[in-house]
N, C-alpha and C positions, 0 to 999 in steps of 0.2 A: 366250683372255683369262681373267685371274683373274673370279674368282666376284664378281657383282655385283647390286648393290641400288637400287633407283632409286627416291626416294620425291618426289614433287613436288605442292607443296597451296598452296595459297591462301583467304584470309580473304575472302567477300564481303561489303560492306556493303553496309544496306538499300537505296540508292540506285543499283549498280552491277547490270547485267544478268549471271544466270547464264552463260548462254549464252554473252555476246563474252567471261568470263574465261576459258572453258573451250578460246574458241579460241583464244584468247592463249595459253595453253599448248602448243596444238595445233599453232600455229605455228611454236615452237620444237621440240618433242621428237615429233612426228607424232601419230599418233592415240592415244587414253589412256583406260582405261575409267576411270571415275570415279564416288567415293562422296561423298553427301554429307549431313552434321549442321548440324541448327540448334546455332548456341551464341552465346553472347552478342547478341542479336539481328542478328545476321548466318547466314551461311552456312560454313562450311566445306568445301571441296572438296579432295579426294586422290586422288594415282594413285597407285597401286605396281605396280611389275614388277622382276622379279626376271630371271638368268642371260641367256639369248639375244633374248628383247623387250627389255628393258634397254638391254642392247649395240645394241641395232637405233635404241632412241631417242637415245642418247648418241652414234651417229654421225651422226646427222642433226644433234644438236646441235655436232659437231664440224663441220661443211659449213657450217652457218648463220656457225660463228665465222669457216672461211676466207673465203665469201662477204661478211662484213663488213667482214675485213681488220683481224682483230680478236683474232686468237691471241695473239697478245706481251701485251697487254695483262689478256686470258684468262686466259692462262697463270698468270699475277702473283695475279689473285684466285683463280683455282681450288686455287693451291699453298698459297697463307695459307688458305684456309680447310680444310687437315689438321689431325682430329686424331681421333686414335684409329681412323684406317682411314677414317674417315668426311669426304667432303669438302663441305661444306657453303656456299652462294653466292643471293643473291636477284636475282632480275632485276625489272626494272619493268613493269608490269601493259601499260600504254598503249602503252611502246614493243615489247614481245611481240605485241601485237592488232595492230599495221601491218608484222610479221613481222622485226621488228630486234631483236639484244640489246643493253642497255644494262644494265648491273650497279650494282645500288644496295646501301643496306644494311637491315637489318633492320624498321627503324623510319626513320619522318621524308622519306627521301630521295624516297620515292614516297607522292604525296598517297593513293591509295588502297590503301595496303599494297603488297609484295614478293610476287612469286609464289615462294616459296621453295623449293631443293632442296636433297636430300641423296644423295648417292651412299654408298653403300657399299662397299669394295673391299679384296680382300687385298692389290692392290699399288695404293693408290691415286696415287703418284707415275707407276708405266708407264702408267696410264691416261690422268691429265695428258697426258704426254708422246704419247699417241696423239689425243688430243683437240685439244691445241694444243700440237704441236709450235716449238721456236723456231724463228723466219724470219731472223734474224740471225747 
């Protein structure tokens, strides 16, 4: 598989626990070491993995989309969000913590922020295409 970059963070505010964000994340892309900054009186939390962990969590995240029955639709936001190699998609906080994805966008659609990622990929279309292949 092309060379890859996985970079996945999330915004805590003051009222959300560290902790259930980090497994919200955990539930979707498996375990994830993570760093974190105060900034704007919240929290910041980040994971980065690079080449073969990467690949490891992005197949999990591919299982998660068959186990939803959720690829076709996957597919759609993971493709619009190319650009420049970098595939870029937020999922929603609450529905990642009960181990489901739900794809929202940046701002607004999730009351307490997006748990946001970014892939990076020299073929980021083959990737798609292994992540969430069409079913039709």
């Amino acid at each position: 598989m092309a060379d890859i970059e996985l970079r996945i963070e999330a915004s805590i505010n003051p009222t959300e626990d560290v902790e259930r964000v980090k497994k919200a994340m955990e539930n979707v892309f498996g375990e994830l070491k993570f760093q974190e900054k105060r900034e704007n009186g919240g929290t910041l939390i980040t994971a980065l993995e690079k080449g073969a962990p990467a690949a490891e969590m992005l197949s999990r995240f591919g299982k998660v989309l068959r186990r939803e029955h959720i690829r076709d639709a996957a597919r759609v936001v993971l493709l619009r969000g190319i650009v420049d190699g970098v595939i870029t998609f937020h999922l929603n906080k609450q529905v990642a913590f009960a181990g489901h994805i739900s794809f929202c966008g940046p701002v607004a659609e999730s009351p307490l922020g997006p748990i946001s990622v970014r892939i990076s990929s020299d073929e980021p279309t083959a990737l798609i295409n292994s992540l969430a292949p069409r079913t039709v």
